[in-house]
C-alpha positions in Angstrom: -37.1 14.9 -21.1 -33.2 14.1 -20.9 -33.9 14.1 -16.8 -37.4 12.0 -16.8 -35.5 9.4 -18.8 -32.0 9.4 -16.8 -34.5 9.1 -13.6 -36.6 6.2 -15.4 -32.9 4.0 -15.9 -31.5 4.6 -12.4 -35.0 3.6 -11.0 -34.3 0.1 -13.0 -30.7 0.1 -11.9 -31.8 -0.2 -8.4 -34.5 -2.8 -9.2 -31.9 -5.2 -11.1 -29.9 -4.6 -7.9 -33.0 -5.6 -5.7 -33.5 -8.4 -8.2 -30.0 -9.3 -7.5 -29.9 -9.9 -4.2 -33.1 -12.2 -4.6 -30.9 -14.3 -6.5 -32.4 -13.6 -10.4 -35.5 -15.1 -8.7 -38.3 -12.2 -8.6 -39.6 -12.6 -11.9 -42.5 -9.8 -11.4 -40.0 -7.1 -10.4 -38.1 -8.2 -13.7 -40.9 -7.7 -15.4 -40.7 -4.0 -14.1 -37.2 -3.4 -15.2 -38.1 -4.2 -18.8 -40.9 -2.0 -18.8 -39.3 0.9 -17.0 -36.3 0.6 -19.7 -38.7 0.0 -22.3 -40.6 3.2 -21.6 -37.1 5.1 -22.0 -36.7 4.0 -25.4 -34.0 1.5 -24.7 -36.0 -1.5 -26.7 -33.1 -2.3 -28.9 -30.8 -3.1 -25.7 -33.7 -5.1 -24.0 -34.5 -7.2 -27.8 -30.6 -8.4 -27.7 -30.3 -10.3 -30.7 -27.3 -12.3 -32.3 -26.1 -10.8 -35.3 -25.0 -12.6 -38.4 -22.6 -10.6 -40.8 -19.8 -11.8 -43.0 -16.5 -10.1 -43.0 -14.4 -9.2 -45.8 -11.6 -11.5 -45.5 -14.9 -14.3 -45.8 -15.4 -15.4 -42.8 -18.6 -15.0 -40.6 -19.1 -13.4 -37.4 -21.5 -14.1 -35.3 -22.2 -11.4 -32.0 -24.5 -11.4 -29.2 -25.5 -8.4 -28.5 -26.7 -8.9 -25.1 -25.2 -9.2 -21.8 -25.0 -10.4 -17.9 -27.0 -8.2 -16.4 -30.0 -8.0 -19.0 -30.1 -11.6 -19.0 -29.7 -12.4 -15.0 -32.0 -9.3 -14.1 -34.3 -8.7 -17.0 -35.1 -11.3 -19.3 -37.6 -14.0 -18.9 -34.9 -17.5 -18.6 -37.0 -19.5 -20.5 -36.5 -17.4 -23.7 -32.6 -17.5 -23.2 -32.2 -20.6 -25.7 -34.9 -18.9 -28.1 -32.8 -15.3 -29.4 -33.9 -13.3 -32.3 -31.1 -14.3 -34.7 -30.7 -11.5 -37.2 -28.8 -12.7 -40.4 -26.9 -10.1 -42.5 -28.4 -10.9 -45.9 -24.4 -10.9 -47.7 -23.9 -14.1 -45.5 -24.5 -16.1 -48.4 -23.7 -20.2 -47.6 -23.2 -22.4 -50.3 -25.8 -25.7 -50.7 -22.3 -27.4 -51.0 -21.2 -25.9 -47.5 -21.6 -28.5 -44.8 -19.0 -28.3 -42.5 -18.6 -25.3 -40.3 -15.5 -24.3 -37.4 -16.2 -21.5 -34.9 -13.6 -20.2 -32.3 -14.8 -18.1 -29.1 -12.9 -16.1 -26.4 -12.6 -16.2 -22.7 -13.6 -13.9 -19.5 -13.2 -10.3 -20.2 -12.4 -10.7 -24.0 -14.2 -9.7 -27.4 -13.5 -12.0 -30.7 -13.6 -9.0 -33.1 -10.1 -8.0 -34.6 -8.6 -10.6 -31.7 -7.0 -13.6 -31.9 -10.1 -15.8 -32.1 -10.7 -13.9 -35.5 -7.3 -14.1 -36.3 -7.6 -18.3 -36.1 -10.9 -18.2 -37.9 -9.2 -16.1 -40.9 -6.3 -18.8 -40.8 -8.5 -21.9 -40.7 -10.5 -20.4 -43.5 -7.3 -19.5 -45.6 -6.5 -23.4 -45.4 -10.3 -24.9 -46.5 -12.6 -24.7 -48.8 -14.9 -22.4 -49.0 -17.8 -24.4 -51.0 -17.0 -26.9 -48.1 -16.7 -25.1 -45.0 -18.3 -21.6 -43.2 -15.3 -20.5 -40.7 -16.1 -17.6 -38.1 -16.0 -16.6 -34.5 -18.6 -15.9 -31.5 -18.2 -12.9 -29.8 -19.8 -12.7 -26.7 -18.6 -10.2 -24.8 -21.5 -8.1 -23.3 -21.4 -11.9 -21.4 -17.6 -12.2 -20.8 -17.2 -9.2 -19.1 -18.2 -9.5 -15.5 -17.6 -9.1 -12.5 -15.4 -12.8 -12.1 -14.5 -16.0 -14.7 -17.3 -18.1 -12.5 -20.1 -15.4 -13.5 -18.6 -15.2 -16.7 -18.6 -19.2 -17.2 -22.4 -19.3 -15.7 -23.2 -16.7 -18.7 -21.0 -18.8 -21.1 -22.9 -22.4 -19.9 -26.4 -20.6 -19.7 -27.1 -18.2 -22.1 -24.1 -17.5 -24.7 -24.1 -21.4 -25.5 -27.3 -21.8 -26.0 -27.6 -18.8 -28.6 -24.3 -20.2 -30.5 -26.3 -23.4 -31.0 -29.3 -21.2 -32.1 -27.1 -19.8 -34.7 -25.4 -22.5 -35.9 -28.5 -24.4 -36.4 -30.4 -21.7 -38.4 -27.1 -21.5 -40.5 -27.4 -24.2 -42.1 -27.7 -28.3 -41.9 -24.0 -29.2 -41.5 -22.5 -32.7 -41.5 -19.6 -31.6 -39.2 -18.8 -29.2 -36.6 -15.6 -28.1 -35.1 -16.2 -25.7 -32.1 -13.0 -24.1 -30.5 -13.1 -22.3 -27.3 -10.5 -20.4 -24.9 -10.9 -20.2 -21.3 -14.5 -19.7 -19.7 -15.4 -20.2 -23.3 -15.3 -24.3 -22.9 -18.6 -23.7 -21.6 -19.8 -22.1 -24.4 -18.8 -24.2 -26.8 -19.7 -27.4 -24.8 -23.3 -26.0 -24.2 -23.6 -25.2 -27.5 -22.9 -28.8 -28.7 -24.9 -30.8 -26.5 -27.9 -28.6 -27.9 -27.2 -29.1 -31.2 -26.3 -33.0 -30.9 -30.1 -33.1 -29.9 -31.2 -31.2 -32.7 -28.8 -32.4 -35.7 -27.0 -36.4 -36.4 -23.6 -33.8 -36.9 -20.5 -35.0 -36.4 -19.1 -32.8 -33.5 -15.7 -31.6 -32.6 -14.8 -30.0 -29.6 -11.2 -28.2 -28.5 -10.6 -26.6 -25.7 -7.5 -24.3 -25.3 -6.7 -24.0 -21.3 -10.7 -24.7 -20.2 -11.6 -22.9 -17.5 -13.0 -24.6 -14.8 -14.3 -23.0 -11.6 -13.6 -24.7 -7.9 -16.5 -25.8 -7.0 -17.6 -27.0 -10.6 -17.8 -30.7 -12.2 -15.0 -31.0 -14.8 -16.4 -34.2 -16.2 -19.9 -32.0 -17.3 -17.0 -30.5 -20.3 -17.9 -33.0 -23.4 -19.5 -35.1 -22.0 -21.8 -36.5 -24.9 -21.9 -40.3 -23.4 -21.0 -42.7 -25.5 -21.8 -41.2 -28.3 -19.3 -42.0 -31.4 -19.5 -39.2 -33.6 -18.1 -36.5 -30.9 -14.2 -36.4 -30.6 -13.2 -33.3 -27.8 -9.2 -32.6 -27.1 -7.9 -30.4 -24.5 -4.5 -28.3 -25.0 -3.3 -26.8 -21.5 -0.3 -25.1 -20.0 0.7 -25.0 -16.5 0.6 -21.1 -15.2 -0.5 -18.9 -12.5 -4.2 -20.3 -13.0 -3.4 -23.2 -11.5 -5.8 -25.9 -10.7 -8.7 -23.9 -12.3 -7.0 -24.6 -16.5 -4.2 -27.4 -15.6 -7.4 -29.8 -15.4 -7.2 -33.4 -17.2 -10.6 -33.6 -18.5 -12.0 -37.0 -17.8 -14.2 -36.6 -21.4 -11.7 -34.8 -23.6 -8.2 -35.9 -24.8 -5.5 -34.0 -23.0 -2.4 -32.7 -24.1 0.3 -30.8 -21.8 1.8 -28.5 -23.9 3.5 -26.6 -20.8 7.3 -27.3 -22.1 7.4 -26.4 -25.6 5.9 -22.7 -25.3 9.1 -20.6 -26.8 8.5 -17.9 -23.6 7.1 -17.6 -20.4 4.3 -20.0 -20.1 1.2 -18.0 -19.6 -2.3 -19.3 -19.8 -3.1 -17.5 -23.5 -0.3 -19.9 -24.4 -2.6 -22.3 -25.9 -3.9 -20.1 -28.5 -1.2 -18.9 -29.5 0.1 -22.3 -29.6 -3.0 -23.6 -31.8 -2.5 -20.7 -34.4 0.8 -21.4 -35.1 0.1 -24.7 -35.8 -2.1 -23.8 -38.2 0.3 -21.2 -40.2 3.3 -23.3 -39.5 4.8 -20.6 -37.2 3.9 -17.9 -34.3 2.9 -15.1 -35.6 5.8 -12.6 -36.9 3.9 -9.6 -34.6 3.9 -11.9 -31.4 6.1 -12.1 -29.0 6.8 -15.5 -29.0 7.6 -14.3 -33.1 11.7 -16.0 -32.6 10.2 -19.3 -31.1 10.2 -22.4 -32.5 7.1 -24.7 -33.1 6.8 -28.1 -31.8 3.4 -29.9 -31.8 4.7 -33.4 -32.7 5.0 -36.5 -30.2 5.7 -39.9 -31.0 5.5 -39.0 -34.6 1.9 -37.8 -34.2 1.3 -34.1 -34.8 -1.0 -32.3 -32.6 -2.9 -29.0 -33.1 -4.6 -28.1 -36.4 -3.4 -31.6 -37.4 -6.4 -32.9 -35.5 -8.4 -31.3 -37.1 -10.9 -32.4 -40.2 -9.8 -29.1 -41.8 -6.6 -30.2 -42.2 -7.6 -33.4 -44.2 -9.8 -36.5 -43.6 -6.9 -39.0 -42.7 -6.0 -36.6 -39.7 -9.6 -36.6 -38.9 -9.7 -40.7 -38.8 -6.5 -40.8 -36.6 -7.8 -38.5 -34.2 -11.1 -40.3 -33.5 -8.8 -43.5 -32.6 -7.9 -41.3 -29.8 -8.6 -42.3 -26.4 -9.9 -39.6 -24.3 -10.0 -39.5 -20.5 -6.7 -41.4 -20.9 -3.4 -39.3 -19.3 -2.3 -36.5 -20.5 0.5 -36.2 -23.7 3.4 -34.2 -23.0 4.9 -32.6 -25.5 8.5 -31.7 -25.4 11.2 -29.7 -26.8 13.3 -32.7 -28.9 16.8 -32.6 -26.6 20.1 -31.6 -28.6 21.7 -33.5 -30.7 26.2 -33.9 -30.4 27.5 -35.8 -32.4 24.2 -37.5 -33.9 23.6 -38.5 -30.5 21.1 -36.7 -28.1 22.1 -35.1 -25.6 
C-alpha cells in the first residue's frame, strides 16, 4: 500500500512538471494531479485553507496553508481569491473592535515566532484591544520558492487575495493598517485593492524595503487612484539589493532611512528599524541592541508615529503627506562642540 501510494505522488510530481512547462496552462492535466493526490489520501494538502487562531500574548495569526506549486500546478485559478477560511473558535473580536493592523514577511520567510510577530505583539501592547485586532500573515508555503519574482507572483496572485478574504470575514473594520516586508508589498497591496472594493475602510499601507522585480511596474504598488481614504509610506535602505528595494514609489511616500541604521545597512534594516520605533529602542537581543534610534526629520517623527495606532493627531498629519513626492532622508543629527554643530 506504502508503494502504490509513493508511485501514485511521483506520477503527479511529473505531471505538475509537464504542467509546468505548459506554463500553468493545461487545465485538464491539472485536473489529474488533484485526482491522482486525491486518491492517495493527500485531501487536506490539496483543500489548503487559511487558518485563523489567536495566540496567547492576544494577537491573531492568520496562515495559509497552501503553497506555489499546489496553486500554479493544481488548483483551479479562478478559486484562488475564494479559500476555505477556517476560524479558530477562541478568536473572539469584540463588536467594539474596528480597526485591525497586520504585518507579513518576505521571500523565503515564515511570520511565526519572527519578527513580523514580534511587531504585531508590540503594536498590540500599545492599543487597545476593544479597538483594534493586531496579527500577522504567514505565507510561507508561498514565500519559499524557487526566486523573489516567483515568490512576488505568489504574493500578488494568490497570498493577497486570501489575506483580503480573511480580513473581510473578520470583521467590518473602519480602518486598516497593512505592513509588509520585501516581496510581501505585493501581498499587502493585493490585498487592499480587494478589500477597498468590497469595504468604504480607511486603508493604510507600509512598505518596509518593497521588493520590486526588473521587469515589473513599481507604480502598480498602492496605487488606489485618487482615492482619499488610502495613505501608503515606503521605508528603504540602500544595500546589496540594489535597484530591485532602493525604489521611490511613485504612489507611496518615501523615506530613505539608509544613514541612520546603527550597523551595516542591510535590507532587513527596515524592520528592524520600524520595531524600534515602536518600543522606543532596537531590540536588547539584536544586534543593532547598542544603536541609537533616530526616526525624526524636520521635527516630524517617522515610523510607528505614522501610524493611527499611535494616536489620531499622528494619523491626521500623515494623511497631509504628499506621496510620490522625493524621498525624506533621515539623518544621524551631526555633533554638537561647544553648542555648535559640528
Amino acid at each position: 500500500m506504502k508503494i502504490q501510494k509513493t508511485t501514485l505522488v511521483l506520477a503527479a510530481l511529473c505531471l505538475m512538471i509537464f504542467s509546468c512547462s505548459k506554463i500553468f496552462a493545461d487545465v485538464e492535466i491539472n485536473q489529474k494531479v488533484a485526482d491522482i493526490l486525491e486518491s492517495s489520501g493527500l485531501n487536506e494538502w490539496l483543500s489548503s485553507p487559511i487558518n485563523v487562531s489567536k495566540e496567547e500574548s492576544g494577537i491573531i495569526s492568520i496562515v495559509d496553508k497552501s503553497n506555489f506549486l499546489k496553486q500554479y500546478l493544481v488548483s483551479d485559478q479562478n478559486a484562488i481569491a475564494e479559500p476555505n477560511i477556517i476560524i479558530d473558535p477562541n478568536v473572539q473580536i469584540p463588536s467594539t473592535c474596528d480597526k485591525i493592523v497586520i504585518i507579513t514577511h518576505g521571500w523565503v520567510e515564515k511570520a511565526e515566532d519572527e519578527i513580523s510577530a514580534k511587531i504585531a505583539d508590540a503594536i498590540n501592547s500599545k492599543t487597545d484591544p476593544n479597538e483594534w485586532v493586531c496579527g500577522y500573515f504567514d505565507w510561507r508555503g508561498g514565500s519559499r520558492s524557487a526566486s523573489p519574482v516567483s515568490s512576488s507572483m505568489y504574493a500578488r496572485d494568490v497570498a493577497g487575495p486570501r489575506l483580503a478574504g480573511a480580513v473581510l470575514k473578520l470583521g467590518k473594520f473602519k480602518h486598516i493598517h497593512l505592513i509588509s516586508f520585501s516581496a510581501g508589498s505585493w501581498v499587502i497591496d493585493s490585498a487592499a485593492k480587494m478589500i477597498a472594493k468590497e469595504t468604504d475602510a480607511q486603508i493604510h499601507l507600509t512598505f518596509l524595503d518593497a521588493y520590486v522585480p526588473i521587469e515589473w511596474d513599481e507604480s502598480e504598488l498602492g496605487n488606489f487612484g485618487k482615492s482619499k481614504s488610502c495613505w501608503v509610506e515606503h521605508y528603504y535602505a540602500k544595500d546589496i539589493t540594489l535597484d530591485c528595494t532602493e525604489v521611490n514609489l511613485t504612489n507611496a511616500y518615501n523615506v530613505n532611512i539608509t544613514k541612520i541604521d546603527p550597523g551595516i545597512s542591510g535590507h532587513k534594516f527596515p524592520l528592524f528599524w520600524y520595531l524600534a520605533t515602536i518600543n522606543g529602542k532596537y531590540r536588547a537581543d539584536g544586534l543593532r541592541r547598542w544603536g541609537k534610534l533616530f526616526n525624526e526629520h524636520k521635527g516630524l517623527k517617522y515610523g510607528f508615529a505614522r501610524s493611527l495606532e499611535s494616536g489620531q493627531e499622528n494619523w491626521t498629519e500623515s494623511l497631509t503627506l504628499q506621496r510620490g513626492s522625493k524621498a525624506v532622508e533621515l539623518k544621524k543629527p551631526g555633533k554638537k562642540w561647544f553648542g555648535l554643530k559640528k
